[in-house]
N, C-alpha and C positions, 0 to 999 in steps of 0.2 A: 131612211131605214124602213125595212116593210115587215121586220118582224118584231115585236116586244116581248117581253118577259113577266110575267104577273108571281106574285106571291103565292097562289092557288098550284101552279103549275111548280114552282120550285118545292114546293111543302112535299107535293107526290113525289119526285123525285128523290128528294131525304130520306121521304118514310122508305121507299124501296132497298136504301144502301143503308135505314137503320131500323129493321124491320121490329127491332124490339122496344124501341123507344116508345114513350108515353103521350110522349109533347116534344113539340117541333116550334121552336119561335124562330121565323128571320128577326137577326139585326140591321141587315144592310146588303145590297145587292147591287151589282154592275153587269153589266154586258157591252160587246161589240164586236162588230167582223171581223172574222179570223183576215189574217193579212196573204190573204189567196184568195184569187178571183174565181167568178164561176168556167170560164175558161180552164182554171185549171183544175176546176173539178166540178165537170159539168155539170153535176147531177142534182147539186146541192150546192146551198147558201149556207155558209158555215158560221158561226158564230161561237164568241167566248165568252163564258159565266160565271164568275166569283160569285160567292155568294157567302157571308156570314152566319150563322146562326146558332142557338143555344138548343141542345136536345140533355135532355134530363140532367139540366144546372149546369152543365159545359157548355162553352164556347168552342164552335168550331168554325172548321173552312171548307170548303169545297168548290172546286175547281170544275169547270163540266163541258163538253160540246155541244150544241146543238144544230142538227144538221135536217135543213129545212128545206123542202121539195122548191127545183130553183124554176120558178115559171116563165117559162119561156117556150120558142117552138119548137125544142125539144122536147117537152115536158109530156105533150102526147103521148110521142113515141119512147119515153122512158117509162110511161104508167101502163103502154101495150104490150111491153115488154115485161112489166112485171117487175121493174127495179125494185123499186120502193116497196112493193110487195113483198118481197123476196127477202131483202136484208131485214125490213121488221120479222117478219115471222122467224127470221134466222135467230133473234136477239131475244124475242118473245118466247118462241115454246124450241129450238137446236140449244141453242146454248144454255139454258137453264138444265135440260136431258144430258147434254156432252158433259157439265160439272158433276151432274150427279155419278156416273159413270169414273171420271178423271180427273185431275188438277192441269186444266191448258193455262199455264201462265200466257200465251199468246196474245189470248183473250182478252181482249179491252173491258172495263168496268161500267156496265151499262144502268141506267136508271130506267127509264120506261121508252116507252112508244104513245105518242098522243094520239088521241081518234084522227089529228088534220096528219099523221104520217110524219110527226117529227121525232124523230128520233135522235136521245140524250144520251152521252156517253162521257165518260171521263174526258182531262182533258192530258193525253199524255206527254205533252210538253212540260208542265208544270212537274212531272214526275222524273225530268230527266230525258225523255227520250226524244230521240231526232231521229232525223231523215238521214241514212246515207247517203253519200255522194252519184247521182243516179248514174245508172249504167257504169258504174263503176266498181260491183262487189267484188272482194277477194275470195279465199278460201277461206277465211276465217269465221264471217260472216254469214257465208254460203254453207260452212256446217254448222251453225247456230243454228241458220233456218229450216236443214234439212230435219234436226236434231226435233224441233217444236213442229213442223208437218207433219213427222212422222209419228207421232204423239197424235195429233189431231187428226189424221187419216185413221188410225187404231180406234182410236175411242168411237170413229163415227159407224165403222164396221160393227160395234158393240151394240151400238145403238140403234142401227138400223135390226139386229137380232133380239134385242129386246121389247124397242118399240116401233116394230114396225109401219104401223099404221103412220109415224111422225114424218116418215121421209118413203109414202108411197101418195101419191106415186113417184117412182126417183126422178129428181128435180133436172132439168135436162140445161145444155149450158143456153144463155142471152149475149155473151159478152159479142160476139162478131153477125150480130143481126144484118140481115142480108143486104140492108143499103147499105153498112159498109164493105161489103163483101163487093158489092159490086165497084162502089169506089175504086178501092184496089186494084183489083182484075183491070178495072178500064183505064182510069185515071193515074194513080199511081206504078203502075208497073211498069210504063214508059220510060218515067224517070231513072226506075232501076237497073232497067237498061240501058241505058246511056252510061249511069254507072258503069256497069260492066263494059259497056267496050270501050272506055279511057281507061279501061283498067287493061287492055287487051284480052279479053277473057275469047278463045278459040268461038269461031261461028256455031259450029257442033254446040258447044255447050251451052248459048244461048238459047239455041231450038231443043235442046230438051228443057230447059227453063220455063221456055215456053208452052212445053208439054204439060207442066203442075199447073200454068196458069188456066188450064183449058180443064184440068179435070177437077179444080175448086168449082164448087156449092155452097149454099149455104149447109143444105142438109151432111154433107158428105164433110165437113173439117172436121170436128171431134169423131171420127168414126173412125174405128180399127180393125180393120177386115181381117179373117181368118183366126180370130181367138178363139185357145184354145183349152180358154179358163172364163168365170164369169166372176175375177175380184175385182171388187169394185170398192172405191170410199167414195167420200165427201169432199171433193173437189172444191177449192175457195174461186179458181176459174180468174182470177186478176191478181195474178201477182208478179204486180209492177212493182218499182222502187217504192214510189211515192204511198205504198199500201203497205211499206214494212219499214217500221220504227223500231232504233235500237238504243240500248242504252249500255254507257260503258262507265267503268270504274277504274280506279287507279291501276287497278292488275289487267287491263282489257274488257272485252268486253263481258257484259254480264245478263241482258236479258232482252228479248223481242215481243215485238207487239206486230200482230196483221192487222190489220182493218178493211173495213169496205167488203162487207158479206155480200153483195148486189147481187154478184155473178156466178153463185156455188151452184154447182149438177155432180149427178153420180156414174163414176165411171172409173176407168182405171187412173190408178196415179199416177201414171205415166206424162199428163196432162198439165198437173201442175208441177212435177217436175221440170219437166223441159222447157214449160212457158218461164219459168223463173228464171233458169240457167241461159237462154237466146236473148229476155229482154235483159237482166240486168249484169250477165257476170262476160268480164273478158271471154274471149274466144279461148285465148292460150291458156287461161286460167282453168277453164273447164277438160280443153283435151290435156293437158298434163294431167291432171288429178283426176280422170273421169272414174276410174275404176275406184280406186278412196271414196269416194262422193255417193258412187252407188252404194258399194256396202255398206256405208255409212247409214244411210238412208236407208237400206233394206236390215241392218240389224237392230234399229232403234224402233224399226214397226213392228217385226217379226218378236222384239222382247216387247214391245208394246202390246202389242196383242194375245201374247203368251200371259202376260200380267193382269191382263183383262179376262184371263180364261175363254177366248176365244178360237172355238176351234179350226181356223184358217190361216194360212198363211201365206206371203206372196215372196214364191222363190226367184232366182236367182234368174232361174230358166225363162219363166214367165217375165219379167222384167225386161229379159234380152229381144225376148219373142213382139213385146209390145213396142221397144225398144224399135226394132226393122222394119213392122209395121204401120208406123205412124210415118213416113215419113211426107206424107204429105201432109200432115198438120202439121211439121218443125217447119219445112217451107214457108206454110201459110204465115205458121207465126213471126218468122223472120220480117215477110213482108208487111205484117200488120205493125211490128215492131218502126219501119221504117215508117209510117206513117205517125205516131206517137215522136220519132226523132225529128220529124219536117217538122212538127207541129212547135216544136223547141226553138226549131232554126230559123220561121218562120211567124213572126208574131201575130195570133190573130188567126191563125191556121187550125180547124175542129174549132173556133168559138162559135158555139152557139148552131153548126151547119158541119156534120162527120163528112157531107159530099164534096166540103170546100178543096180546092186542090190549089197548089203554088202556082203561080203564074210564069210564063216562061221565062220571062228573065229572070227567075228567082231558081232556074236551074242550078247554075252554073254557083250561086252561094251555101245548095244543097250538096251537088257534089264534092265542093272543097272543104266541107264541115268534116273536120280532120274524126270527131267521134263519131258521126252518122257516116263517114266513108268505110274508115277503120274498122267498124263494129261489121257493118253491111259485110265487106267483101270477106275478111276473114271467116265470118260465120260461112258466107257463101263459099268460098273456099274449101274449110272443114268439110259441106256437107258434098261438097265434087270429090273432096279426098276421100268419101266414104263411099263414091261411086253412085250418087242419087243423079248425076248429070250427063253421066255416062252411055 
């Protein structure tokens, strides 16, 4: 084990979640690896922390994560980028500004951040929450999360109006750094095309397929040409499955948790919208209920907003307008999606190396992966029925 836990470091922690306390004594204390490899979360060596102690003649407990820069040759290119940077100062000086402003129940319960960039947070297992079944949300779920995005897009508009200075300059996105971009493009999109023509999908629509493969950049994926508004929030920029814990009660469900700030930039919400709804919700699940989903989502920000005495709002029109013009980031992210699904199908695929690519006889167990075909082509489908292949 290459990380330990000291009494010095747990005391700071407590005093943070019991800031009015007098005296802090441990009783007893434990740790160990969370039972997820660094594979499956690159970025960080995770760990779990019980911890006993007495704070002013009580006996308590606390439960905590510690999430520990994972050194490996990744780790360069994660510190170039600014991960670890990025999610402490989100935890450090965003989050403490977005509660003063709002109540995000979203929000994980954070203790501090160490000088070595380890960053301590609740541990929300022990609270009840779990992992959804990935790539697999319904619509029930899908408006919990739009219901708490759109809460925390609000608040971040607030905030960027109050305290400017905290989020200028506006924080631009990391999540698709250009070696994986190029991975894709090169290595990956092959694949997807094979895909498609066991699917029989017409020659025509292949080479306009091929058209978005030619006009991706790194620069040019989060970019929305011809806006004709400049609203923007706080984009969380990764929301995949495995970054949204839910917790449910006898009656359903009852409350969400995000995590993994790594990758937040400012820009329309447009962004984390549709990255949510391509990686993790059914295709038919989305075009049945698109129009529900939207307002949903646009009335719980617009009363958000309104409740924060903000005077902005982001209409219906703007939405739609952002909506036509991304559509070559919904592409991108389809295909960035399919690399996150090899990686599932394929053991050992992104550990430790994003340029690793399946080897070829490992096609033919990618294309029959009944959720990475299913997901793939129907998304791909949807977006020919909306005439992007056309």
């Amino acid at each position: 084990m290459s990380f330990s836990v000291d009494e010095t470091l747990l005391i700071k922690c407590l005093h943070r979640a019991n800031p009015k306390s007098s005296e802090i004594l441990i009783k007893e204390y434990d740790y160990k690896p969370y039972s997820i490899t660094p594979g499956s979360n690159y970025t960080s060596e995770i760990y779990s922390v019980f911890v006993k102690f007495e704070c002013d003649g009580k006996t308590q407990e606390e439960f905590m994560v510690f999430k520990v820069p994972y050194v490996h040759k990744l780790y360069n290119q994660m510190q170039k980028a600014g991960v670890y940077e990025k999610e402490n100062y989100m935890y450090n000086t965003i989050v403490p500004k977005l509660m003063e402003i709002a109540s995000l129940s979203m929000l994980p319960k954070h203790y501090c951040v160490t000088e070595s960039q380890i960053l301590v947070l609740e541990d929300l297992t022990k609270a009840g929450y779990i992992l959804e079944d990935q790539k697999q949300w319904k619509l029930e779920p899908s408006v919990l999360l739009l219901n708490e995005l759109a809460k925390f897009h609000a608040a971040s508009v607030k905030l960027r109006q109050l305290h400017p200075s905290v989020l200028e300059p506006a924080p631009t996105p990391t999540l698709f750094r250009e070696e994986v971009v190029v991975a894709i493009k090169n290595r990956v999109y092959p694949y997807l095309v094979e895909i498609l023509k066991a699917e029989n999908m017409d020659q025509r629509v292949l080479e306009k397929f091929a058209e978005y493969k030619e006009k991706i950049d790194f620069n040019s994926i989060c970019q929305i040409p011809n806006r004709k508004h400049n609203f923007g929030v706080l984009n969380h920029g990764n929301l995949k499955s495995n970054n949204l814990l839910l917790k449910k009660n006898f009656s359903g469900l009852n409350s969400l948790k995000i995590i993994d700030y790594q990758t937040y930039f400012w820009d329309s919400p447009i962004f984390d919208f549709l990255y949510f709804f391509i990686l993790n919700v059914d295709c038919d699940v989305f075009e049945k209920h698109q129009d529900k989903l939207i307002e949903q989502y646009l009335a719980t920000l617009n009363d958000s907003l309104s409740n924060l005495k903000c005077d902005l709002a982001y209409s219906k029109e703007a939405f739609e307008v952002d909506l036509e013009n991304s559509k070559l980031y919904q592409v991108f992210t389809l295909l960035f999606s399919s690399v996150l699904v090899i990686r599932e199908c394929i053991p050992g695929f992104l550990h430790g190396d994003p340029l690793s690519v399946p080897s070829p006889q490992n096609i033919d167990k990618i294309c029959k992966d009944e959720l990475f075909n299913g997901r793939f082509v129907k998304w791909f489908r949807y977006f020919h029925k909306l005439g992007y292949f056309n």
